[in-house]
Structure formats: C-alpha cells, structure tokens
N, C-alpha and C positions, 0 to 999 in steps of 0.2 A: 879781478878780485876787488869788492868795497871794502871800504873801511871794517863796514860789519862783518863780512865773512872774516876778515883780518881776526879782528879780537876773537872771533867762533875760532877760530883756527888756535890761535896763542890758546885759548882755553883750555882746550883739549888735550893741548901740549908741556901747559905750564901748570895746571889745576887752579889759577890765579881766579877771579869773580871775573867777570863781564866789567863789573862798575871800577876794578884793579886796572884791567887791562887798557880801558878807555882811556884812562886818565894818562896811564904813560904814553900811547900811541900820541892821544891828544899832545902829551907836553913831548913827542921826538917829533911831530908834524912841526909844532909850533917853532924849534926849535931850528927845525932847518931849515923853514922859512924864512925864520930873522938871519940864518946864513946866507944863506940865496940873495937876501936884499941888500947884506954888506957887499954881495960879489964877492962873499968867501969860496974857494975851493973845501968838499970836504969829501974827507977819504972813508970810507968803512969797509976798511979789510975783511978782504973774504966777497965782500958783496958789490961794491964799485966803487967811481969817483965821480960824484957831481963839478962841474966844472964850468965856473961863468966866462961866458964869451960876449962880447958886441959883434952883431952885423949890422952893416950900413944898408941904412933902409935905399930902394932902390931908385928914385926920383929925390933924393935929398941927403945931406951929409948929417943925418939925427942917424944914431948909431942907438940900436936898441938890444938892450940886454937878454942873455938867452941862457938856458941852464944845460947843458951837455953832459951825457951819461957816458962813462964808459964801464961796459961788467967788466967783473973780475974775470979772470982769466979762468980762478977753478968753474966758476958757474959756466962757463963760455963754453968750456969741456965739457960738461957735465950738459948742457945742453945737445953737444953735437952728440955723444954717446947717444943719449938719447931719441937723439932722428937717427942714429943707426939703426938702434934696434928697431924704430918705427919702420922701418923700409924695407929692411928681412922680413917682417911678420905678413 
C-alpha cells in the first residue's frame, strides 16, 4: 500500500478531505521519524512495537542502527485466522 492509497483508504473511512488526511499521515510519518532517529522505542497498542537496535557491521566494529517491528499479537491472529480460511477455500 502507498502513501496515497493510505489517505484513499482513511477517506473512505473517516469522511475526512484528501488535503485533512495528508497533513496528519504527513505530521505521524514525520513524527516517528524524529523517534526512530532518537533510537526511541515506540509502542501503538493494538498494532506493534517499533524497536531500535545496532548490528555490528560485519568487517568492522561501526554498529549501525536498525528499526525492528514487532506486530501485535491481535493482528498476528487475526492474520493466521486468515490463512486459515485461505487454505480451506
């Protein structure tokens, strides 16, 4: 999914404008970018945990930063549910 299907989507969803929707998406990108770059951990319940980690690069001791997902647990479910029913069908 881009960006733009993104806000088509919230639209649809929210009755919000195109030019509403942008601006938020814009300022929660921007947003967990400047997280990311502190090497904040950030949580949103329901949907995952972004989580900063270093690996050391493999010919040299520069350790470089890396962003780690883990999904929620309900989506996690809510995905296997769903390759259930793909596999019966």
């Amino acid at each position: 999914m881009t960006k733009g299907e993104l806000i088509t989507r919230l639209k649809n969803r929210t009755g919000l404008t195109k030019q509403q929707l942008s601006q938020i998406v814009d300022a929660l990108l921007a947003e967990l970018a400047e997280a990311f770059i502190r090497q904040e951990r950030v949580e949103i319940r329901g949907f995952g945990v972004f989580i900063p980690v270093h690996r050391k690069r493999k010919k040299s001791d520069e350790k470089l930063p890396r962003i780690k997902f883990k999904l929620s647990q309900v989506i996690r479910q809510k995905m296997i549910e769903e390759e259930r029913k793909r596999r019966k069908a």
